[in-house]
Structure formats: structure tokens, C-alpha cells
C-alpha positions in Angstrom: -37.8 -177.4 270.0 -37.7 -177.9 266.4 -36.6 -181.0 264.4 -35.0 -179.5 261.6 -33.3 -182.7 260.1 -33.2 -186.8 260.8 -31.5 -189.3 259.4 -35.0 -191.4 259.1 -38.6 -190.7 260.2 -38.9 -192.8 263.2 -36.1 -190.6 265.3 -35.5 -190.7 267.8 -36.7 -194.2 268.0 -33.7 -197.1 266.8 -34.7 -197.7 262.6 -34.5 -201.2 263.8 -37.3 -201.8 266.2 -39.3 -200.4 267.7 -38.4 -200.2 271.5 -40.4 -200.7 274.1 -37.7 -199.6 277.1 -36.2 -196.7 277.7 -34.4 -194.6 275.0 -30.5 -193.1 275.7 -29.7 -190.1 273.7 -27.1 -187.9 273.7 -27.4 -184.6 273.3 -24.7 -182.0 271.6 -25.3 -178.8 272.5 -23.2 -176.4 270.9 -23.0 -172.9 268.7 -21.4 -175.1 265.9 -19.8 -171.6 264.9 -18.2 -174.1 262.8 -18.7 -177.9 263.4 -15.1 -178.8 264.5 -13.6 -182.2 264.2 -13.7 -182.0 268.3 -17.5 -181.8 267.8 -17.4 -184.6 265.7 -15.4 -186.6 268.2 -17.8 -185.3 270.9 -20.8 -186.7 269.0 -18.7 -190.2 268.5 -18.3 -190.8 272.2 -19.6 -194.1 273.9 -21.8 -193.9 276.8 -19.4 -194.2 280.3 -18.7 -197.4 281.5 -20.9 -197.2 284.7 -24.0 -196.9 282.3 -26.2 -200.4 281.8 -25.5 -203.1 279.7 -25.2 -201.5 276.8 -22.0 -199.4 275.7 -23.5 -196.7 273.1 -26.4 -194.5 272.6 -29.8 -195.1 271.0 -29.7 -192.1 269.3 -28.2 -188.9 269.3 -29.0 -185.4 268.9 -26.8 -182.2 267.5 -28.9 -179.2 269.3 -28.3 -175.4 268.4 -29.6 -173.4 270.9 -31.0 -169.3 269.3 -31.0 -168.1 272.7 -27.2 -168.3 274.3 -26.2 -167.4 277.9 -23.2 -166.1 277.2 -22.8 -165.8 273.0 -24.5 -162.6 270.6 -24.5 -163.1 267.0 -20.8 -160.9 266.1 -20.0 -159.7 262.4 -18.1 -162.4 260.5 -20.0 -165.6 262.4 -21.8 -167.7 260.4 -25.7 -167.2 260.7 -27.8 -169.5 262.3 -29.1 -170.6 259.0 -25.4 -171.2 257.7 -24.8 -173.1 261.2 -27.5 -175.4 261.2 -26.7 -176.0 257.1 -22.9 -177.4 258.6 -24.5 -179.2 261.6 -26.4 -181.4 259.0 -23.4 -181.7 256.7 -21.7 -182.8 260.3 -24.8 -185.5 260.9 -24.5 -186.5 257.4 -20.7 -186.9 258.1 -21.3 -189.1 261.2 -24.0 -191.1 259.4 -21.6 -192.4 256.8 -19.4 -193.4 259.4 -21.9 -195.0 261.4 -20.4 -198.4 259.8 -17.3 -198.2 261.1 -18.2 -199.3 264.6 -21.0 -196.7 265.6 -24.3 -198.2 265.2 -26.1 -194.8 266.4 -25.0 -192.6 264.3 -27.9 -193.9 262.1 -29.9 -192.5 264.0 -29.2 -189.0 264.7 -31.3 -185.4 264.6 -30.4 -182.0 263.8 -32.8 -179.6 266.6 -32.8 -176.0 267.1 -34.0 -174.8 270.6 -35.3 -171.6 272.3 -33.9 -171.7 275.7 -29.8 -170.5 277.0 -30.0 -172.8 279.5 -29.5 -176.4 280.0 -31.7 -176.9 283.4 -34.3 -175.4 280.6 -33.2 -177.5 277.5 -33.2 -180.5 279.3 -36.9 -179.9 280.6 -38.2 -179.0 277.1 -36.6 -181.8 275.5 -37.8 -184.2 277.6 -41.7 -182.4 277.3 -40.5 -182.6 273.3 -39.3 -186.5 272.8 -42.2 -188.1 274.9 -44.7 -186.4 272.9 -43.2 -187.6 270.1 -42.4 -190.7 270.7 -46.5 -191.1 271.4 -47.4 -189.9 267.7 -45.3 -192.5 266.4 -46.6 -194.9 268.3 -48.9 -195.5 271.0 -47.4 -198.5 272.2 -44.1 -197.6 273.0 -42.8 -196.5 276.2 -42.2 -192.8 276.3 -39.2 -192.6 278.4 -35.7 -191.2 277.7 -33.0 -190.4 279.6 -30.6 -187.3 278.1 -26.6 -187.7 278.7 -25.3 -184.0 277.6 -22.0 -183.9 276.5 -19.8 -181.2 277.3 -16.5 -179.6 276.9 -15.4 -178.7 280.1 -15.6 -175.2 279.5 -18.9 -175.4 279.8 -19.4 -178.1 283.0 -18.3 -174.6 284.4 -20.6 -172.5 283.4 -23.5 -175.2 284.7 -21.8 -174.6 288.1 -21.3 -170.9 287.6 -23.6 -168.9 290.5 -23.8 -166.3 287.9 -26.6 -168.0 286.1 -28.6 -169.1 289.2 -28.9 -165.1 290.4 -25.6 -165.4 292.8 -27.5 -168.1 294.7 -25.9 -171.7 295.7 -29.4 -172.8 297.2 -31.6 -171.7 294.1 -28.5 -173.2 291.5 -28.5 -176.9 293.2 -32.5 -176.9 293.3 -32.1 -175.8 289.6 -29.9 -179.0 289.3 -31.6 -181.3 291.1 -34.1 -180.8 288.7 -32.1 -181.5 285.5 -30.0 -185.0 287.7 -32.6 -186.1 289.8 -33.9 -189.8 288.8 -37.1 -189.1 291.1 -38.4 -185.6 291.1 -36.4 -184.4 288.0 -35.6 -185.0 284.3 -32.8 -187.7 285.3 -30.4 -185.9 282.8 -26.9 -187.0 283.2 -23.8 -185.0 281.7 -20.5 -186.6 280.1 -17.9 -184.1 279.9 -14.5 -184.0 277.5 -10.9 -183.5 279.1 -9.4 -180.5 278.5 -6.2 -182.4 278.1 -5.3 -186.0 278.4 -2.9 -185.6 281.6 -5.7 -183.2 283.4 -7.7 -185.3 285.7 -7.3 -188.8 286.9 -9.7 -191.3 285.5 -12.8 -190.2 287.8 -16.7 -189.5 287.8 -15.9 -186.0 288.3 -13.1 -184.1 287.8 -10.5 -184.0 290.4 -8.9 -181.1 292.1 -5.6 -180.4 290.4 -2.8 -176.8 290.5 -5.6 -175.0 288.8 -7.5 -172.9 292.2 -10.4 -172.7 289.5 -11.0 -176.8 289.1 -10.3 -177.4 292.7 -13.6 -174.7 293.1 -15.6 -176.7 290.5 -14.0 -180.0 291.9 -15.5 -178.9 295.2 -18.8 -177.4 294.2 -19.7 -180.3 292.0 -18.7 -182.9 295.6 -20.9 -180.7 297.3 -24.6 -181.0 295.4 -24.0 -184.6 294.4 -23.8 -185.0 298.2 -26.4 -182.9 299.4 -28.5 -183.7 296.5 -28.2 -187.8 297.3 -26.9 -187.9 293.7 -24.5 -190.7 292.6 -21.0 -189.2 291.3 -21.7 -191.1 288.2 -24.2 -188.2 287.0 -21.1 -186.4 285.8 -18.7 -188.3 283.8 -15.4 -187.4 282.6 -14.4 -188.7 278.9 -11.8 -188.7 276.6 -12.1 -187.6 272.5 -8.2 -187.7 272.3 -5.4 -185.9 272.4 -5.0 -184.9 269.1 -8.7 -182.8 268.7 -9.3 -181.6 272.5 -7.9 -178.3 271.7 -9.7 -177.6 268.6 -11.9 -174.7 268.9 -14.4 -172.8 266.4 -12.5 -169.5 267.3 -9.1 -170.9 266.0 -10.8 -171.9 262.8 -12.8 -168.8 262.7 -9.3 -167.2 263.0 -7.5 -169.4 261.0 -9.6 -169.5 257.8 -6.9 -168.1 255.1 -4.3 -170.1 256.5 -3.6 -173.7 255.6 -4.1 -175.8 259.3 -7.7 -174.9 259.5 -8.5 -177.1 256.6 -7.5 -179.8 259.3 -9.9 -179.2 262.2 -13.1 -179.1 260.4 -14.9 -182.4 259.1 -14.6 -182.8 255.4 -18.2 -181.6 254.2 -18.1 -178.6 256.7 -14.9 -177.5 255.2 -16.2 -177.9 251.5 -19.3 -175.8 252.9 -17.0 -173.0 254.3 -14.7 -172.6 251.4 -18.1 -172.4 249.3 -19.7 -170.1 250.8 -16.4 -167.5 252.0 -17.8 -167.7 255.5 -15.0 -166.0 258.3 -13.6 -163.8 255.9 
């Protein structure tokens, strides 16, 4: 892991104070191939209801991962250099905003991280932040619990067999390790509708027409059970109707026509245009 930007020197630690409880940060894991204005409502999200007292994150990190499962470098993406250039333009973006009724977007990160997958990046992280939080001071308490937000896209590819060699037994030891609150990281994930009218307001999403979600629907039911898991682990949330189907491919696609100009935050789209990326 690699801190490549913060918004002030004590991250990931409240500018504030300095806390002596636990810390709750959000992690955005993405390939930011660009930062979309779904990201940026992604990275604006409360933490879910059923969390404590408190209703938003401590801090929060954007994370670019140089290792992906699925994704290879293609000709005409930006490099990594140009996406972690708009991730801070995106961080600088949700800084300035951070007055408007999100207090923790001051304090927010820009990481890059060696590892494709999230039972991984969640270990490292958590191996990364305590350490941290100990050289900046000795006296606070180096606990954090991680809340991954996720399209829903990718919930299903953290309950795809595929990545856990075909095997349901080694995938939900895999996860117990990234959920558990007692022998694991106690990672928790809070994951975007694809649409508003998709899945009634639960912890986890609920079967619907789609044979596909009724699978996840059912795998998911199955380790939170057998794992003694509370459904709240998984959380469904809502970024609104009007940027859930904002991808980086239709702005990848789109750059030379007018409508991208509208799915991409202000700075990112000033840093596109400059530099001719997705040409």
C-alpha cells in the first residue's frame, strides 16, 4: 500500500482530534478509468443505518488497485499515472464539498495497492492503517473497521467461485476472513443499486426475475448463515437514480460527443480535455 495523496498529514486520523476509539473508513476501490460522477456519489455515501451512533465515516479512502482480477491495461485507457492524477482531482473535488453536509470528506486519501483481490486488500490495509496510526501517535488506539463500497457489479465477482479456484468451501473461509469480527479483518461491504426499483430496501439484495441475483441472493444467505455473520455485513445503498448508470466505458466511449462532459466531476473533465485522453 502506498499513500500517494491526503488531504492533511494526520490521515487517516479526524484533523480534529485525535481519537482514541475505533476509526470507520470507507474504502473506494475502483480502476477510476475515469473518475465518474457515480464514483463521486459512491465516495459521498453515509454509513447504513444499522451502523452505531454515528451516521458518516471518519475518513475515507479512494484505492487504485495495479494488480486487477479481471482488467489489463488496453490502448486508449488512461495510464495509471493519469488515473491516480484524476483520483486526486476527484479527492480534491469531494474536499471542497466537504461543507456542504459531509464532514469527512476532509479527511480523505488517495492509495495505490498491489493485490486484485479484496479478501487481500482488506488484509493489507488493515496490516497498513494500524501501523500507521502507531507512528503518529503512540497513544491512540489502532483499530479500524473498513466498509467497501461497491457497485453491484462487483458484490458479484466477491461471490464469484471463479476467484476462489471453483471451490465454495475455500471462497467462504476466504470470506470469513475479510467479515469476521473475531478471527478476521471485520470488513463490512456497502453496495450501490443497480437501479432504484431493483431490490427492496434490505441488508442484502433480494431475489428478483434476474436467475443471476436470485444465485447471488442465495449464495450470499448461505455464508452469512453458515459463517454466524449478521446480514448487516452487506448493505445495499442508494447514490440515485440519476448517476447509477454512469459507467467509465460510456465516457471512455463517449469522449467527442457532448453528454460525456456530464458524467465526469468538473476537475476530471478539465483534466481529460487537457490532456486528449480516450481519443
Amino acid at each position: 500500500v502506498e499513500i500517494i495523496w491526503t488531504s492533511h498529514p494526520l490521515w487517516p486520523v479526524p484533523s480534529s482530534r485525535l481519537s482514541q476509539r475505533k476509526l470507520n473508513i470507507s474504502v473506494l476501490d475502483s480502476s477510476f478509468n475515469p473518475p465518474t460522477v457515480a464514483h463521486c456519489a459512491l465516495a459521498n455515501t453515509r454509513r447504513p443505518r444499522h451502523a452505531d451512533s454515528s451516521d458518516d465515516y471518519d475518513g475515507k479512502l479512494l484505492l487504485l488497485s495495479v494488480r486487477n482480477a479481471d482488467k489489463q491495461l488496453k490502448p486508449g485507457d488512461a495510464t495509471y499515472t493519469q488515473r491516480i492524477e484524476m483520483m486526486i482531482q476527484l479527492a480534491e473535488d469531494l474536499r471542497d464539498t466537504g461543507s456542504h453536509g459531509n464532514g469527512s470528506n476532509d479527511n480523505i486519501a488517495v492509495a495505490i495497492i498491489d493485490e486484485p483481490t479484496f479478501v487481500g486488500k482488506s488484509r493489507l490495509l488493515q496490516i497498513f492503517l494500524k501501523r500507521r496510526l502507531r507512528s503518529i501517535s503512540s497513544s491512540l488506539t489502532p483499530e479500524v473497521d473498513l466498509t467497501f463500497i461497491l457497485g453491484f457489479d462487483t458484490l458479484e465477482r466477491l461471490f464469484a467461485l471463479k476467484y476462489y479456484d471453483a471451490s465454495e468451501d475455500k471462497m467462504f473461509k476466504a470470506l470469513r476472513g475479510f467479515f469476521s469480527q473475531s478471527d478476521g479483518d471485520g470488513s463490512c461491504v456497502a453496495c450501490a443499486r443497480r437501479n432504484a426499483s431493483s431490490y427492496p430496501h434490505t441488508s442484502i439484495p433480494s431475489p428478483n426475475s434476474a436467475s443471476e441475483t436470485n444465485s447471488l441472493s442465495q449464495t450470499i444467505s448461505n455464508f452469512l448463515a453458515s459463517s454466524a455473520l449478521a446480514s448487516s455485513s452487506i448493505s445495499i445503498i442508494d447514490i440515485g437514480e440519476d448517476v447509477w448508470s454512469v459507467s467509465s466505458s460510456d465516457i471512455r466511449e463517449g469522449v467527442g460527443k457532448e453528454k460525456w462532459r456530464e458524467m465526469v466531476p468538473e476537475h476530471v473533465r478539465r483534466y481529460i480535455i487537457e490532456h486528449n485522453l480516450y481519443k
